[in-house]
C-alpha positions in Angstrom: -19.0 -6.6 -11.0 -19.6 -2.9 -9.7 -16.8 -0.9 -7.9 -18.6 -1.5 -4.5 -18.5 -5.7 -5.3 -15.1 -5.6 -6.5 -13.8 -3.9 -3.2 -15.8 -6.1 -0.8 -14.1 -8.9 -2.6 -10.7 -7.4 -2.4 -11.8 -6.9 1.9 -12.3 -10.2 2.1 -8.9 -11.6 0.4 -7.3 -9.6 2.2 -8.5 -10.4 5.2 -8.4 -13.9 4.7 -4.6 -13.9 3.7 -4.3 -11.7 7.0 -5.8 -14.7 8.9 -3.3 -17.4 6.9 -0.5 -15.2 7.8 -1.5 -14.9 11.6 -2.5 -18.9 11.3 1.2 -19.5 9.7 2.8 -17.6 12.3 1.3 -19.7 15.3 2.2 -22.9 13.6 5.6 -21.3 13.2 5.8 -20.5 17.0 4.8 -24.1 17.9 7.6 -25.3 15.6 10.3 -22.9 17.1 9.3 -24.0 20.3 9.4 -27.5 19.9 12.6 -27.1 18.0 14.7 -24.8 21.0 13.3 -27.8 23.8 14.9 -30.5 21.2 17.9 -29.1 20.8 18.3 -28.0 24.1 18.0 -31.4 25.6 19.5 -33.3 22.4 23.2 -32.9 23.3 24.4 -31.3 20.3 27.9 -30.3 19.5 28.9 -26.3 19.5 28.4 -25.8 15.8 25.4 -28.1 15.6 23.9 -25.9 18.5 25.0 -22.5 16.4 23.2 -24.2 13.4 20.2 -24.9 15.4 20.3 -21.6 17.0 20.6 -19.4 13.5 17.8 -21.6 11.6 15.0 -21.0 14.5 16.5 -17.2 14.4 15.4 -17.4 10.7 12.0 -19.2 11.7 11.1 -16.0 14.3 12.1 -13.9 11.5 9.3 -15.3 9.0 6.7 -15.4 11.9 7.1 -11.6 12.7 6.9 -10.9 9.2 3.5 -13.5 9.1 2.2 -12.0 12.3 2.9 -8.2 11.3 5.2 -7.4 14.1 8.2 -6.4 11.5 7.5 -4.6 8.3 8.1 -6.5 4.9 11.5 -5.5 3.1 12.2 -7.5 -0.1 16.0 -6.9 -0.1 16.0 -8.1 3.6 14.3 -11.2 2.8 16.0 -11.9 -0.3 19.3 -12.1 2.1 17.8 -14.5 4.8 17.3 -16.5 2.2 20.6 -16.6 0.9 21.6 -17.2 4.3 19.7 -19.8 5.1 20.4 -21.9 1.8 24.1 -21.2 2.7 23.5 -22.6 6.6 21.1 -25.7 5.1 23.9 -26.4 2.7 27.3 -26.3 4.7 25.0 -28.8 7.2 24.4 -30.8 4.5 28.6 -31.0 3.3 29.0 -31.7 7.4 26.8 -34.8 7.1 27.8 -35.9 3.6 31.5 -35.4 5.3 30.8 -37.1 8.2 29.7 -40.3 6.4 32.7 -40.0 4.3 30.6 -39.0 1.1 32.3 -36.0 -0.3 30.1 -34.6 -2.9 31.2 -32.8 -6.1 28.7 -30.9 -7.5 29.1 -29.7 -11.4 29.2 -25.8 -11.4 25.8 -25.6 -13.0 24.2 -28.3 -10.7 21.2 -27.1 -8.5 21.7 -27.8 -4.7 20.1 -29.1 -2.1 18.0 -26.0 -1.1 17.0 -25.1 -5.0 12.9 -24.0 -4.4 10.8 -26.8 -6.4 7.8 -25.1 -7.4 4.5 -25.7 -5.9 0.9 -25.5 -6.3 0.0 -23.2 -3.3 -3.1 -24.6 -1.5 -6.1 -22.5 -1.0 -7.5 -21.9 2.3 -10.6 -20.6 3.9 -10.8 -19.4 7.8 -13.6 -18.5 10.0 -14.8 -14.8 9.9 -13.0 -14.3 13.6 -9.7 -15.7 13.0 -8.3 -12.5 11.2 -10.2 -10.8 14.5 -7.5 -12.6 17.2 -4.3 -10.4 18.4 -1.6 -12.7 18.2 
């Protein structure tokens, strides 16, 4: 492969994980607003609401960072995930609690939010997508 090859190639990687990224981000809008007219109209008690409220916070978050419109800080994200594993979890010990399960986890026990690893698909998009302002 000549330099020239190997930077085409590199254009077009990046420009299709620019399109995933914008693709991921309007599928992420869909979601939040579906989510916000759910909740909304689902009667939901004050913290249930709060809950709702700081999880489709965290979902704008990961679109703007999909779509570009906020810059990429690993530190930043490494914290909203934290907090969102925290928010996921104390929802989960509400339910459990609610049922009268109370679950007692052994220190070293993964929970509920542990990341399973995946194979990450591979996806292909039409020369124009990457083109769209979103």
């Amino acid at each position: 492969i000549t330099l020239p090859d190997e930077r085409l190639a590199r254009q077009r990687q990046t420009e299709s994980l620019l399109a995933m990224c914008r693709s991921c981000g309007e599928c992420l809008q869909a979601s939040i607003l579906t989510l916000q007219s759910c909740a909304k109209s689902a009667g939901c008690s004050a913290a249930e609401q709060r809950r709702i409220e700081q999880s489709v916070a965290g979902l704008k978050h990961v679109r703007d960072l999909l779509t570009g419109k906020l810059p990429f800080d690993p530190a930043t994200m490494q914290q909203q995930i934290v907090d969102a594993r925290a928010l996921a979890n104390s929802a989960v010990s509400q339910q459990q609690a609610a049922s009268a399960v109370t679950p007692t986890p052994a220190a070293d026990q993964e929970t509920e939010m542990t990341p399973v690893p995946a194979q990450r698909p591979v996806f292909t998009f039409a020369a124009d997508d990457y083109n769209n302002d979103y």
